[in-house]
C-alpha positions in Angstrom: 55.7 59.2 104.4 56.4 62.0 101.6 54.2 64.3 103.9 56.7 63.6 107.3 60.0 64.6 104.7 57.7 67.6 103.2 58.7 69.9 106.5 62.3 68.2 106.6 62.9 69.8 102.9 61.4 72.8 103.5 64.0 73.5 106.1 66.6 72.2 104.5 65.8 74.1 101.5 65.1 77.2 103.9 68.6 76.8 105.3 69.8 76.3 102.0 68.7 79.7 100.6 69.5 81.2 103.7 72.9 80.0 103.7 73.5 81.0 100.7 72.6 84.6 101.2 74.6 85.0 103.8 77.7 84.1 102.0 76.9 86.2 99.3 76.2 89.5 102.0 79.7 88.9 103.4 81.2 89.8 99.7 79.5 93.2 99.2 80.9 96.4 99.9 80.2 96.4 103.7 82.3 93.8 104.8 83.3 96.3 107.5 80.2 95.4 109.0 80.2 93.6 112.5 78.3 91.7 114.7 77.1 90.9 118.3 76.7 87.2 119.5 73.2 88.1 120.2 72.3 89.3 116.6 74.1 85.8 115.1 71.9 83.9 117.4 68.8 85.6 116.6 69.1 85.7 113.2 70.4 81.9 112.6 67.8 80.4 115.2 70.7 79.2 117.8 71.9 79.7 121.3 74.8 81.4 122.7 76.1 78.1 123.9 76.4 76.6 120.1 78.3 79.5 118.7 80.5 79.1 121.9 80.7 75.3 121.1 81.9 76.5 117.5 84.5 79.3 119.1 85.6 76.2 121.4 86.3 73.7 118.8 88.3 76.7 116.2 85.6 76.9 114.0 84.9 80.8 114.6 87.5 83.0 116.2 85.4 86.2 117.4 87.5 89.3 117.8 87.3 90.9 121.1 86.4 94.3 121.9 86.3 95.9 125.4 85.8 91.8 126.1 82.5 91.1 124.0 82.7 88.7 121.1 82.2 91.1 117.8 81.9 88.8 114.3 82.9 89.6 110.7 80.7 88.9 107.5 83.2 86.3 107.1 82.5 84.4 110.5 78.6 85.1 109.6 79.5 83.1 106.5 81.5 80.8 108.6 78.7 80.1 111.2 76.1 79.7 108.0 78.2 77.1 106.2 78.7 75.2 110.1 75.2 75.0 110.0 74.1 74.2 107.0 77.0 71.4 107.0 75.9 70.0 110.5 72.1 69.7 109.1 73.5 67.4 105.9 75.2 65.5 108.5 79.1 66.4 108.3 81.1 65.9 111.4 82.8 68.9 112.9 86.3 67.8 111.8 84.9 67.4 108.3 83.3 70.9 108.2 87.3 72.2 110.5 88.3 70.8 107.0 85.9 72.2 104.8 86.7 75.9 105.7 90.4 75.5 106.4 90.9 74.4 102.5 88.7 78.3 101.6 92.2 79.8 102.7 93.0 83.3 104.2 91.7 85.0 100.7 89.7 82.3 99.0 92.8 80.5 97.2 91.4 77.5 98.1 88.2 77.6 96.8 88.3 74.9 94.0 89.7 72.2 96.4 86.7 73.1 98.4 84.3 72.4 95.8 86.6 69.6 94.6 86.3 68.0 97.9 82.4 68.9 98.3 81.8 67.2 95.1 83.6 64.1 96.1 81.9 64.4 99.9 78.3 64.7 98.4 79.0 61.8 95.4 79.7 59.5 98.6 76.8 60.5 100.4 74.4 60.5 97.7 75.4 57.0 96.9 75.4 55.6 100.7 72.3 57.3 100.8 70.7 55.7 97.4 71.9 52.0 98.9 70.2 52.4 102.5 66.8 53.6 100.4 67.0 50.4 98.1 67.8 48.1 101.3 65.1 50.5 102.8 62.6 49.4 99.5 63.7 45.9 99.5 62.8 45.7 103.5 59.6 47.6 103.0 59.0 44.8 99.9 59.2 42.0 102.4 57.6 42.9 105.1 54.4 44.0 102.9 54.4 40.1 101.4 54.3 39.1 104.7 51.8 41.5 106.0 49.6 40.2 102.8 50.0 36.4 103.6 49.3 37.2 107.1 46.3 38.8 106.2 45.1 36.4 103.9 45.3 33.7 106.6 44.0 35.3 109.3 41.0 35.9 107.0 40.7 31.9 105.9 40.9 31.5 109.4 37.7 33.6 110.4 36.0 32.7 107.1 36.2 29.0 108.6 34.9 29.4 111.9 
């Protein structure tokens, strides 16, 4: 089982780290820097039609130029924390929620790790109850495989 979760954590921890970076990037001196819809997809592994699906729902807001989408660091930090929130499982009005408390300038910041804390102490603990109902069930059913076992083997033993 650990060696089917191995891959799962490796991309997690990949998106991770590469979330991270990206939100770091947007801070630097070059936050002048834009971006085509194109480059976002290519570099975050996504199709046009997701980062449309963002735009559609207010998550991103593009600025238009001559009618193409052009992106800020910011919404390339934007579109890396929608992602990396989607693959722990956050609905889109949690993550709408998550980025509207950041604020225009960052004010919000410490109600947005104040309400990530809370978010993840929840999740960790629903998660830690399904894996011991998840033990427990696994406990059974291997009693049950062993008495089966057993009797199937008194039963050719006797023949």
């Amino acid at each position: 089982m650990d060696t089917v979760q191995a891959p799962a954590r490796r991309r997690a921890a990949r998106s991770a780290s590469q979330a991270q970076a990206v939100i770091a990037s947007h801070r630097t001196e070059d936050a002048g820097q834009l971006f085509g819809i194109t480059e976002l997809c290519q570099e975050f592994g996504i199709t046009l039609r997701t980062i449309r699906f963002y735009e559609d729902k207010g998550l991103l807001s593009p600025r238009r130029i001559n009618g193409a989408r052009v992106y800020t660091r910011r919404d390339r930090a934007r579109l890396a924390l929608i992602l990396r929130s989607k693959a722990i499982g956050a609905t889109l009005e949690e993550i709408r929620h998550y980025l509207d408390l950041y604020g225009d300038h960052g004010e919000g910041r410490q109600q947005q790790l104040q309400w990530v804390r809370e978010r993840t102490d929840a999740s960790i603990r629903e998660l830690e109850a399904r894996r011991a109902a998840i033990e427990a069930t696994l406990a059974e059913l291997r009693l049950i495989n062993t008495e089966v076992r057993a009797q199937l083997e008194r039963m050719e033993k006797a023949r």
